[in-house]
C-alpha positions as CSV (number, residue, x, y, z in Angstrom):
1,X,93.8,190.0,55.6
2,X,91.2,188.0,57.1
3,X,91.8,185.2,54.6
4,X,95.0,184.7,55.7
5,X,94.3,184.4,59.3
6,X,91.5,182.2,58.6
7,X,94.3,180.4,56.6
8,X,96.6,180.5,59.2
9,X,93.9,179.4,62.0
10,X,92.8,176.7,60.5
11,X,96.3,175.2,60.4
12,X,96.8,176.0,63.6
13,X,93.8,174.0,64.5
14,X,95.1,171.3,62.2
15,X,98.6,171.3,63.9
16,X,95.7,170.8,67.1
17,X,94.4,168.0,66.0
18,X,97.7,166.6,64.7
19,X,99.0,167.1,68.2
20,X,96.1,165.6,70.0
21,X,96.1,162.6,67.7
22,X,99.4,161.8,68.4
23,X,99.2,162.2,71.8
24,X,96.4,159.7,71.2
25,X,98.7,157.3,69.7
26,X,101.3,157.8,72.3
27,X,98.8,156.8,75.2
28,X,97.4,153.4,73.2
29,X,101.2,152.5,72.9
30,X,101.9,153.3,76.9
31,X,98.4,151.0,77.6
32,X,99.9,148.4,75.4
33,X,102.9,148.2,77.0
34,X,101.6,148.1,80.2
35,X,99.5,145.2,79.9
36,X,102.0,143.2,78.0
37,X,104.4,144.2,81.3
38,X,101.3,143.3,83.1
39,X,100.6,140.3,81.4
40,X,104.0,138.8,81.4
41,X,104.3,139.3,85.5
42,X,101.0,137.2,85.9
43,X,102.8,134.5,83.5
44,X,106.2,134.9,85.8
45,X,104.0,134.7,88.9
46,X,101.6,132.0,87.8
47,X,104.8,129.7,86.5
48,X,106.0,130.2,90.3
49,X,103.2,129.2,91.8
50,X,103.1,125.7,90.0
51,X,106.4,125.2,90.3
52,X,105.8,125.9,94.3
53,X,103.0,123.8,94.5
54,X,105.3,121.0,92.8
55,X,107.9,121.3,95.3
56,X,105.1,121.3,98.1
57,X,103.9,118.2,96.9
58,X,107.7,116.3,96.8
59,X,108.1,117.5,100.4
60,X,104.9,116.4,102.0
61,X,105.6,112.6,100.2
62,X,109.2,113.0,101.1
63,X,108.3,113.7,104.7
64,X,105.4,110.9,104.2
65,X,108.2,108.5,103.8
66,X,110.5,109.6,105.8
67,X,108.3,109.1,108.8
68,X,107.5,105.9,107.4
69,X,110.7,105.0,107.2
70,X,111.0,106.2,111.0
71,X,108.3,104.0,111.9
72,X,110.0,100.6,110.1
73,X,113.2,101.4,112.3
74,X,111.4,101.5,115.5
75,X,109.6,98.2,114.8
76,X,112.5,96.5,114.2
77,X,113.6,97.6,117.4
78,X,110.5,96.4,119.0
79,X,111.8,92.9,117.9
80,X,114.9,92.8,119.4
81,X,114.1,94.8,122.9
82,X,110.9,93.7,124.2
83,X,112.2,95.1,127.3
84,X,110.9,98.7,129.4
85,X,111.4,101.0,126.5
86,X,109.0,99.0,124.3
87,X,105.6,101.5,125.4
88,X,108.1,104.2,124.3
89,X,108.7,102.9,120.9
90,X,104.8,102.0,120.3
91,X,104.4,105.7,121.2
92,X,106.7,106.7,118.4
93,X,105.5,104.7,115.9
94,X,102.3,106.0,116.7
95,X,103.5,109.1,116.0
96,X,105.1,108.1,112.9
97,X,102.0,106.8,111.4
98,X,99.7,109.7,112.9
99,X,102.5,112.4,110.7
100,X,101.7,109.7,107.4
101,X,98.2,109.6,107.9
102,X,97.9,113.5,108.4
103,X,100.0,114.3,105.1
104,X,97.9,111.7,103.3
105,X,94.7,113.6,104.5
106,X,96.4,116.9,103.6
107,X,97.4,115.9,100.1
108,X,94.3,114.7,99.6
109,X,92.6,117.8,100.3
110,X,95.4,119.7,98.3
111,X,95.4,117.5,95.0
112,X,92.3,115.1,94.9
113,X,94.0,111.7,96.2
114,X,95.3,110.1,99.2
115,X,99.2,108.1,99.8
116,X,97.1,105.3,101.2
117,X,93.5,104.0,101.8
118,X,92.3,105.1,105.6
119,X,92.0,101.5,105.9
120,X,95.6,101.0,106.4
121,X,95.5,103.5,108.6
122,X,92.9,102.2,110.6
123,X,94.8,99.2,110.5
124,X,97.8,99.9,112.1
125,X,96.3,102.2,114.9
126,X,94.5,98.8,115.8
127,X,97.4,96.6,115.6
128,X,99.3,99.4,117.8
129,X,96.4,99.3,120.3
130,X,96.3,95.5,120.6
131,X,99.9,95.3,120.9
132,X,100.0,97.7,123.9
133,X,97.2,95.7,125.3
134,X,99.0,93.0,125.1
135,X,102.0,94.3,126.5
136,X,99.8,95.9,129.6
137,X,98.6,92.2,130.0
138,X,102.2,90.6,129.5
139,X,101.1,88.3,127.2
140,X,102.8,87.7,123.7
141,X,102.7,90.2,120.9
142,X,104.7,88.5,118.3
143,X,101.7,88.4,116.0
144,X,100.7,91.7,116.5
145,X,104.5,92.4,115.9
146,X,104.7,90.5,113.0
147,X,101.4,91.9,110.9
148,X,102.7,95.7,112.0
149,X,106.0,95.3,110.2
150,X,104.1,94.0,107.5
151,X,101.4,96.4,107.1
152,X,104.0,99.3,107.4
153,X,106.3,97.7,104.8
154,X,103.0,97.7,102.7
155,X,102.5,101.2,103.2
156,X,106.2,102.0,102.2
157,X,105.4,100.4,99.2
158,X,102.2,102.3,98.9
159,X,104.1,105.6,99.2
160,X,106.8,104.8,97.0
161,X,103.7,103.9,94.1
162,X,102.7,107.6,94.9
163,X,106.4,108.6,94.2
């Protein structure tokens, strides 16, 4: 009789092993799954993120030319007033090429290259600043007028390149 419990032991034990070997299986499977699971979120969320960092970039140089834009308006406003409200317009197109320069700086930061050299930059801050002066001292600012239109046409142009 002992033979046959022996017998019957060991395939118990076999039906043991069978079980734990499947269970084996059954775990590799459930890791497998999960990291293709896994694997496909990082794909979904790292597809995302370029396509965000895409749409950051078309903002900043639509916002880049938009105050551009802004600042071309106010110039030619400067041409036909000339009157009280002129400070108040160099003031905004101050502003207007401060917003430029500071999204320039940022996507330069952010992707390796600037809408425009700081030299046009510079540029126009000194054109604004002699044109005020100018206007402080009531004498004419027609050429200071003249080169700021141009250099902020120039920088349109430079931002529509970057386009």
């Amino acid at each position: 009789m002992e033979r046959w419990e022996n017998r019957y032991a060991n395939g118990r034990k076999g039906n043991l092993h069978a079980v734990e070997h499947s269970r084996s299986e059954r775990a590799k499977i459930v890791v497998i799954i999960l990291l293709a699971v896994a694997l496909l979120g990082v794909g979904i969320a790292g597809g995302k993120a370029i396509a965000f960092r895409s749409d950051a970039e078309d903002l900043m140089l639509a916002r880049a030319m938009t105050e551009c834009s802004s600042a071309v308006n106010q110039v030619n406003t400067l041409s036909r007033s000339g009157g009280s409200d002129t400070a108040v317009a160099l003031g905004k197109i101050r502003a207007n090429v401060n917003a430029v320069d500071v999204l320039s700086n940022i996507h330069l930061s952010l992707y390796g290259g600037a809408y425009a050299p700081q030299t046009v930059f510079a540029e126009l801050y000194g054109i604004i600043d002699s044109y005020s002066a100018k206007l402080k001292n009531g004498t004419s600012a027609i050429d200071e007028l003249t080169r700021l239109g141009d250099t902020l046409t120039n920088l349109q142009l430079l931002l529509q390149e970057a386009k």
